[in-house]
C-alpha positions as CSV (number, residue, x, y, z in Angstrom):
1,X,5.5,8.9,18.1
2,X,8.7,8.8,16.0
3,X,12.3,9.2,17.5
4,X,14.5,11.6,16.5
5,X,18.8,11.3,16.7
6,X,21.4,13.9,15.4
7,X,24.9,14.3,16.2
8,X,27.0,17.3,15.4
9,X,30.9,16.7,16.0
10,X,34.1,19.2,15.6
11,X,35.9,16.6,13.4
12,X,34.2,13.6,11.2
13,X,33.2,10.7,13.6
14,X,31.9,7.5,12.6
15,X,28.6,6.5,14.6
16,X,27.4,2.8,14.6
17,X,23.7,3.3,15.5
18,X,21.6,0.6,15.9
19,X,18.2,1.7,14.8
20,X,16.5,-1.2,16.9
21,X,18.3,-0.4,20.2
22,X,17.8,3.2,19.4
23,X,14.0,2.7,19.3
24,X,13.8,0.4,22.6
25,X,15.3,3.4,24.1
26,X,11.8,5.1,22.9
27,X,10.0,2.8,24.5
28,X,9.9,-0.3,22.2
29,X,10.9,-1.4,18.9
30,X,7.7,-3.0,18.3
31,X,6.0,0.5,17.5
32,X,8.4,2.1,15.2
33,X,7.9,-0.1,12.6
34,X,6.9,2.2,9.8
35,X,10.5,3.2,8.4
36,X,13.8,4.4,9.4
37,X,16.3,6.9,7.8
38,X,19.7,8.1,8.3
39,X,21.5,11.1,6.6
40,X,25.2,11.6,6.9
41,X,26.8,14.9,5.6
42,X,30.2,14.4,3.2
43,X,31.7,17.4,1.7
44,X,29.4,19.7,1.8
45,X,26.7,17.0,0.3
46,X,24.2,14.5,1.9
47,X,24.7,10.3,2.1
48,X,20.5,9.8,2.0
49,X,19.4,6.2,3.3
50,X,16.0,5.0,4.5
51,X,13.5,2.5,3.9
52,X,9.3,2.1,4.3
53,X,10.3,-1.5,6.6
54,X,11.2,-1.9,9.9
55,X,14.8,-1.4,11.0
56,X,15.3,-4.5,12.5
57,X,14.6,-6.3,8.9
58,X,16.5,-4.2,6.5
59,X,19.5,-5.5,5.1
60,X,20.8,-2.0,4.6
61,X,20.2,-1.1,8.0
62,X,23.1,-4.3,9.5
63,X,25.2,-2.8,6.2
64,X,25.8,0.7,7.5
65,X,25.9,-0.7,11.1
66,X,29.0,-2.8,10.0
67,X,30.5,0.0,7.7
68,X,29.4,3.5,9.2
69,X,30.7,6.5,6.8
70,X,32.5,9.2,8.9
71,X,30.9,12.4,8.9
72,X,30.6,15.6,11.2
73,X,26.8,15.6,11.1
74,X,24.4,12.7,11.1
75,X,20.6,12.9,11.3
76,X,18.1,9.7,12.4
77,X,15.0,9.1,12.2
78,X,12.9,6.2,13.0
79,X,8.7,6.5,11.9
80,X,5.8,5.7,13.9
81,X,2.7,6.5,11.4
82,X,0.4,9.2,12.6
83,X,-0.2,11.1,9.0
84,X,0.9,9.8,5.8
85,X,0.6,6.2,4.5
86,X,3.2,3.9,4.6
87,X,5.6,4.4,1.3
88,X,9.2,5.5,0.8
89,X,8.1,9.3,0.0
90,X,6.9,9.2,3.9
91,X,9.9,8.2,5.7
92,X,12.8,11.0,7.1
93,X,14.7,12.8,7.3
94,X,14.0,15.0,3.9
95,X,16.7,16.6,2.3
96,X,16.3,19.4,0.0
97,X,18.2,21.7,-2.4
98,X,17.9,25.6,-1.7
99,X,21.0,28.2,-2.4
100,X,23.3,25.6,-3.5
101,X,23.5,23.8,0.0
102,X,21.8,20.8,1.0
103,X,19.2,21.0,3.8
104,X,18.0,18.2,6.5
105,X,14.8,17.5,8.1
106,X,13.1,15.7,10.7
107,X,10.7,16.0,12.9
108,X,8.6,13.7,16.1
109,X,5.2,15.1,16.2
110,X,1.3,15.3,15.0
111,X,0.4,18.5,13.9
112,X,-3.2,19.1,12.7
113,X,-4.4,19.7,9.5
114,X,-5.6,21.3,8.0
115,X,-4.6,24.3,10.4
116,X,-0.9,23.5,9.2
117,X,-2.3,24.2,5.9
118,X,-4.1,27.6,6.8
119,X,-1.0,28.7,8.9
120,X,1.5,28.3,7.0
121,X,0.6,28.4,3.5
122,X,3.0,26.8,0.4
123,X,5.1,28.8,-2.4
124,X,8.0,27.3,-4.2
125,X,8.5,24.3,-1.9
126,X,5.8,21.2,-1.9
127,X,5.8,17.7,0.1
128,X,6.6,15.0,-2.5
129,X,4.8,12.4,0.5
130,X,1.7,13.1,2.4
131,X,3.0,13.7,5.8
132,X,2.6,17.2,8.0
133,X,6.3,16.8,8.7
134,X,7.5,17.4,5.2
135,X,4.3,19.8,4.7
136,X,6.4,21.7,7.9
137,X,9.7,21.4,6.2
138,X,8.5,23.1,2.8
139,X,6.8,25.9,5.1
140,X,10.2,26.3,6.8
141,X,11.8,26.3,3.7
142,X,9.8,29.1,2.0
143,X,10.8,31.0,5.2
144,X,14.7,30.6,4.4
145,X,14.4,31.2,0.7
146,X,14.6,34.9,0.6
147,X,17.5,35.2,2.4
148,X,19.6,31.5,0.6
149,X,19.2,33.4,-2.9
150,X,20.6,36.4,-1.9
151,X,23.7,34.2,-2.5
152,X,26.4,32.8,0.0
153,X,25.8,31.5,3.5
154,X,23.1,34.3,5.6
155,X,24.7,35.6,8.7
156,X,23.4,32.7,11.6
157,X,21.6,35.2,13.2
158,X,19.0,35.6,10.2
159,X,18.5,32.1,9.9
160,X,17.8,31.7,13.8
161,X,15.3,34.4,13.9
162,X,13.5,32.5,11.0
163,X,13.6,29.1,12.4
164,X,12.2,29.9,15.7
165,X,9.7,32.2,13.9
166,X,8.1,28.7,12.1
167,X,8.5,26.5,15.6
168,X,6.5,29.2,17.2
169,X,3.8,28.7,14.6
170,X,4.0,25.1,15.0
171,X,3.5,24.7,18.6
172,X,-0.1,25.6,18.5
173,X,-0.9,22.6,16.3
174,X,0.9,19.4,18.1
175,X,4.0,18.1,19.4
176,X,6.2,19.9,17.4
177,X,10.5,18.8,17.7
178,X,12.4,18.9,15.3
179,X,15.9,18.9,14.0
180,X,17.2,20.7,11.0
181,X,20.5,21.3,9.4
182,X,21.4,23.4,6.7
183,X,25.4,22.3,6.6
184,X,26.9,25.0,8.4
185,X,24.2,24.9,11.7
186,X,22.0,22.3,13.4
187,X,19.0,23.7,14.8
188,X,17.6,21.0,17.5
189,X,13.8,22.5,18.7
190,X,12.1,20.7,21.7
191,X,8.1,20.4,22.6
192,X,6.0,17.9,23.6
193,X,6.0,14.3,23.1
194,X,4.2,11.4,24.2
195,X,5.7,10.3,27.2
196,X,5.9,6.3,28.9
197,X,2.8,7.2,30.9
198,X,1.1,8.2,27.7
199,X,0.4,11.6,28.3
200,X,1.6,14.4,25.8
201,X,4.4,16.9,27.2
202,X,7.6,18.4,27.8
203,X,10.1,17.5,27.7
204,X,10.3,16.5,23.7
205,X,14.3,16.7,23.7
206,X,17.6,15.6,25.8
207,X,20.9,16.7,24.7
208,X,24.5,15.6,25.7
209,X,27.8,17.3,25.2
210,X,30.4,15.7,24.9
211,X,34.3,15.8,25.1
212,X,37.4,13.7,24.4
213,X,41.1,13.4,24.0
214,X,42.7,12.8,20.8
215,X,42.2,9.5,19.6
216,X,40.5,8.1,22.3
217,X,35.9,6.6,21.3
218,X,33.6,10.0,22.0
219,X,30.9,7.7,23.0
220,X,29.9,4.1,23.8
221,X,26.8,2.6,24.9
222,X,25.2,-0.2,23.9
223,X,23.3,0.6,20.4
224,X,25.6,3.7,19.8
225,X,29.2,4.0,19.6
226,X,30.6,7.1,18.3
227,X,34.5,7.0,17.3
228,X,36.7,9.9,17.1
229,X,39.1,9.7,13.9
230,X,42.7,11.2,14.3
231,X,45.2,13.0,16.6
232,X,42.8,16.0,17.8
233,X,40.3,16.9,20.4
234,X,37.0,16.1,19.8
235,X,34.1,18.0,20.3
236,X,30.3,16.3,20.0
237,X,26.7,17.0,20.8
238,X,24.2,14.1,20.9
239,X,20.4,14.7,20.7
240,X,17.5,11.9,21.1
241,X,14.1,12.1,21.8
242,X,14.5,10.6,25.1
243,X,18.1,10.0,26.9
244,X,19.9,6.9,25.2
245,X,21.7,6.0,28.6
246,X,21.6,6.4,31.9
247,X,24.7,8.2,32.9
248,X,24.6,12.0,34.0
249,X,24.9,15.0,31.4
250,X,21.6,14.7,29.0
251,X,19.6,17.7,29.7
252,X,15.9,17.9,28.5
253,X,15.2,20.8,26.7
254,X,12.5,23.0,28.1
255,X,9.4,23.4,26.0
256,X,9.7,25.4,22.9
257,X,13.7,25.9,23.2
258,X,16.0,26.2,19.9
259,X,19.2,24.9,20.3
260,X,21.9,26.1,17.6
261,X,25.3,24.0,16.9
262,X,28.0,23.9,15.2
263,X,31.2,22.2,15.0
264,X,29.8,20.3,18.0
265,X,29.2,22.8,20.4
266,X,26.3,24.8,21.6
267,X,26.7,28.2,20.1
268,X,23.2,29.6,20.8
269,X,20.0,28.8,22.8
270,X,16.4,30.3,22.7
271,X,13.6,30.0,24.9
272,X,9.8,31.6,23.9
273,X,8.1,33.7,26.2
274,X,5.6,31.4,28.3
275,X,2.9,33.1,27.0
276,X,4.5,31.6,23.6
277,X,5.5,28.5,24.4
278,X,2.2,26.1,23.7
């Protein structure tokens, strides 16, 4: 399966990810060879890179690792083919336009088709690629629409009840995380994945919160460094498929839980029903 990274922070943060290091943490580079992408949020707008190679031959990639923008909400991505063919319109996150803001998408999964199709069925919003993420990402987006036109930013609450609402009817068909972004939120959703053994299941998600004086590094490992830019406290929350080091804090998020951020801390959590959690 694909891996998944997003970091939300209080203040603009530069992150120096290496996309290779990031995928041995998945459990080998050698399988996530199908594309990469990064998107970094700047005033209110979205810095969009990725590629249809392999991270570890893109001259872009050792670019951005040398000179990271600063930003206070970065979204990763790093494909492993299961639907789709292997072309640029394939590769995540996806960004979109709806009510004036700009959206971000990406998503670790399989979801069958065409159930996807019969669940969750298309209006405005259509995948420019051929993959069921972005075919998920329209059907999300065609849930937010009403309430984006109505002008201005909906209250948080709104937009919660609708995301959860689509990874409820996404479960049922695969693996199903997720991460999503509309500029003002993160919304990090945990399932199943396929795990070392190579059986499919929770936990999908591990998240770390971090803290840190005034100009003193958030967060250093090898493959990620995270710096915190000027006099102030920083907040951050980090979120990976699977744990990108070994020291204590990452939680796994338990199957079918919505995490909601912003400003890099947790400012709501929601867990389905069991009876709605596959």
């Amino acid at each position: 399966m694909c891996e998944l990274f997003t970091m939300s922070s209080r203040f603009p943060a530069t992150v120096q990810l290496s996309l290779d290091e990031f995928a041995r943490h998945g459990g080998g580079t050698g399988v996530h060879r199908d594309g990469w992408g990064i998107a970094y949020y700047e005033e209110g707008d979205v810095r969009l890179l990725k590629e249809a190679v392999p991270a570890s031959d893109s001259a872009l990639v050792r670019f951005i690792q040398r000179h990271p923008p600063a930003s206070t909400m970065v979204v990763s991505h790093i494909r492993k083919a299961t639907q789709g063919d292997h072309r640029f319109a394939n590769c995540q996150p996806f960004v979109r336009e709806l009510g004036g803001r700009t959206h971000v998408f990406a998503h670790n999964g399989n979801l069958a088709r065409p159930a996807l199709d019969d669940a969750l069925p298309l209006g405005t919003f259509h995948p420019v690629g051929t993959t069921d993420s972005e075919y998920a990402y329209c059907a999300l987006l065609e849930r937010l629409r009403p309430m984006w036109q109505q002008g201005g930013v909906p209250p948080l609450d709104d937009r919660v009840a609708a995301v959860a609402e689509i990874a409820a009817a996404l479960r049922p068909l695969g693996p199903a995380n997720f991460v999503y972004t509309d500029g003002d939120a993160l919304f990090v959703h945990g399932h199943r994945r396929t795990q070392r053994d190579g059986t499919i299941r929770a936990p999908g998600v591990h998240v770390l919160c971090r803290s840190c004086a005034a100009a003193t590094g958030a967060f250093s490992t090898p493959g990620l460094d995270i710096t915190a830019g000027g006099d102030v406290a920083q907040e951050v929350v980090l979120a990976a498929s699977v744990p990108l080091t070994d020291e204590p804090g990452w939680t796994a998020l338990a199957e079918g839980e919505l995490l909601v951020i912003r400003g890099g801390e947790i400012v709501a959590r929601r867990r389905p029903d069991a009876a709605d959690a596959a």
